[in-house]
N, C-alpha and C positions, 0 to 999 in steps of 0.2 A: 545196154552195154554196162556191165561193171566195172564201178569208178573205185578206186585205190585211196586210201586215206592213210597219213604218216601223222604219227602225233609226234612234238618233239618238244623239248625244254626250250625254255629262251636261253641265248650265248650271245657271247660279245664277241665280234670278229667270229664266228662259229667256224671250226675246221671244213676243210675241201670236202669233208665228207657228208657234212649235214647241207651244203649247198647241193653235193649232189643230190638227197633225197627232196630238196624244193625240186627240181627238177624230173625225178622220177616220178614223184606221185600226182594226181590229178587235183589231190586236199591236202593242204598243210595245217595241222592244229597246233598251234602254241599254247605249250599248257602255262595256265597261270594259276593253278589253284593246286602246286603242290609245294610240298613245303621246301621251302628255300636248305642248299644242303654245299658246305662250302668246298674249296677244293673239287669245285666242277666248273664248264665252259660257263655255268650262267654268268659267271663274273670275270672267266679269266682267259685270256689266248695263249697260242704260242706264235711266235716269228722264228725269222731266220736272222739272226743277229752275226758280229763277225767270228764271233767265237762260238757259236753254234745254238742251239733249240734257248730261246729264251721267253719265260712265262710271264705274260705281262696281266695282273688283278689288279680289278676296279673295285676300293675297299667300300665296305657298304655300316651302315648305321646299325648298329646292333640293336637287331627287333627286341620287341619286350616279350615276347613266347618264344620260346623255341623250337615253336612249331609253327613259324608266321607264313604265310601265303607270299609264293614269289610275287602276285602282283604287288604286293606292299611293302615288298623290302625299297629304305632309299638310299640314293649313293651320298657316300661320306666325303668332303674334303679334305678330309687328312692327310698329309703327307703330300700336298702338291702333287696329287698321281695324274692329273692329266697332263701338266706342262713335263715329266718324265714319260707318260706312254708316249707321247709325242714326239720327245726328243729321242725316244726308242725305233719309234717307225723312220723317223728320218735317218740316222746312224743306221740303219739294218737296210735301209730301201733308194737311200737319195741316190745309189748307181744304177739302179735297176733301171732296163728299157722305160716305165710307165707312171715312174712316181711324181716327177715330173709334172704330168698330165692331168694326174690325180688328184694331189694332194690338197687343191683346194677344193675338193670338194670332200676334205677328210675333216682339213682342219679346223671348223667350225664346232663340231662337234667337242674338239678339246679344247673350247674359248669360251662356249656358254653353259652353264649348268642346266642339268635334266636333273629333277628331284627323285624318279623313279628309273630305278635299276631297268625294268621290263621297256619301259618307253621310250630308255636309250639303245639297246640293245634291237627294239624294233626300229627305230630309225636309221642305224647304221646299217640293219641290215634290207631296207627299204632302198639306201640308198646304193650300196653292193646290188642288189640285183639289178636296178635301172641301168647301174655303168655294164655292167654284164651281159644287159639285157635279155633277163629275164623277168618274167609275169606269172608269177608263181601265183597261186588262189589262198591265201593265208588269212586265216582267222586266229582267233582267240578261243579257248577252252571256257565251254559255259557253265560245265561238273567237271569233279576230277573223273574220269573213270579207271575202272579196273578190270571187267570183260572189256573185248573188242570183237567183233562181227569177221566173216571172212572178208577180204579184201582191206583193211584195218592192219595197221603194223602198229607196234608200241617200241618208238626209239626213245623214248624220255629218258633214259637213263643209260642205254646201251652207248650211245657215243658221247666218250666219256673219256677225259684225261687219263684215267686210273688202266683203263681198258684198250686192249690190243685189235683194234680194229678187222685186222685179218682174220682173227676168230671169231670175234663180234659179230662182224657182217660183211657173210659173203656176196651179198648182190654190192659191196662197194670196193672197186678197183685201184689202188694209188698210181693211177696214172702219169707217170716221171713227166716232168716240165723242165723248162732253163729255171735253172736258180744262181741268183749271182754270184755266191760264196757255194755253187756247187763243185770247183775243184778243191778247193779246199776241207769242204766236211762231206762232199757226198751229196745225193740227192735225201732229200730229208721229207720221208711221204705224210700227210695229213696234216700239214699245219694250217691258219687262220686264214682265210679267205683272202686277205689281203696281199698275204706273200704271192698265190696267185694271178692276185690281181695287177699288182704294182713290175712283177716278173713277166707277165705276158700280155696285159692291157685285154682287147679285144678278142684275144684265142683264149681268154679262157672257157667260153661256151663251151668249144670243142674240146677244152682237155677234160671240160666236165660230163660233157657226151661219153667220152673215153670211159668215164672212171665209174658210172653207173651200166652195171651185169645184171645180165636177165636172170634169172634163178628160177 
């Protein structure tokens, strides 16, 4: 039987749409061996705040090349940004059905330092899939590569703030959920795992079953 392999960037809070591909493929590769590139998911989300799409970066230590390897980038203290993501998540989520429920198993994460960007970013998202429950097969990138085999997708850079999903990638669906400030701005498709999470608690499996197309 052929097995399906997804490479992907690492992301913090990573949108609905790269949880779907944990989901879709039988291999998750996290690449660590490309070069660190700003104004992408690896460092930054979006929520659903009261006034609508807001992007929350995790500032990081400015490597000494410019071309430094994401495993090696580390996250910078500046600017108190984790007691502000925090008080981001809570102001955007503390009405939602599930934050509630959640939240301490959020808030650790903005209490203790992680030195490395990749090994916070893997945690959080270790711990999203547990509450999810999902068992995704996730490794780490041991080369970078640049062929890929058939049954091999390369999303390293396709899902991606800058880039329009719908044309991006048609096997990913934005399956509409409840969102709490949905009368007010509308249903607002792809954002950070969390808003899912905190919006629907336990449905989100299935709104993520939803959102992954066969192509």
């Amino acid at each position: 039987m052929e097995t399906h392999t997804v490479y992907l960037s690492s992301a913090y809070l990573a949108p609905v749409e790269y949880y779907a591909k944990l989901l879709a493929y039988d291999t998750v590769v996290v690449e660590q061996y490309d070069h660190y590139v700003k104004q992408t998911y690896r460092n930054r989300c979006t929520i659903a705040a009261p006034d609508g799409p807001l992007a929350l970066t995790v500032p990081i230590v400015k490597p000494d090349t410019p071309k430094a390897f994401m495993r090696d980038i580390r996250i910078s203290d500046h600017g108190n940004w984790r007691h502000l993501h925090w008080n981001a998540l809570e102001s955007a989520y503390n009405h939602t059905p599930f934050f509630e429920y959640y939240k301490d198993d959020f808030r650790p994460f903005y209490e203790r330092k992680y030195e490395f960007l990749m090994d916070f970013n893997e945690a959080l998202c270790d711990l999203v899939c547990s509450l999810i429950d999902m068992k995704p097969d996730m490794r780490r990138s041991a080369v970078y590569r640049t062929e890929f085999a058939p049954g091999e997708e390369d999303f390293r850079e396709r899902i991606h703030p800058k880039k329009d999903f719908r044309t991006e990638d048609p096997a990913f669906h934005a399956e509409p959920y409840y969102q709490v400030f949905q009368d007010k701005l509308g249903f607002l498709p792809n954002l950070s795992i969390v808003d899912l999470l905190f919006n629907m608690g336990p449905e989100s499996l299935l709104v993520l079953r939803k959102s992954v197309v066969n192509v």
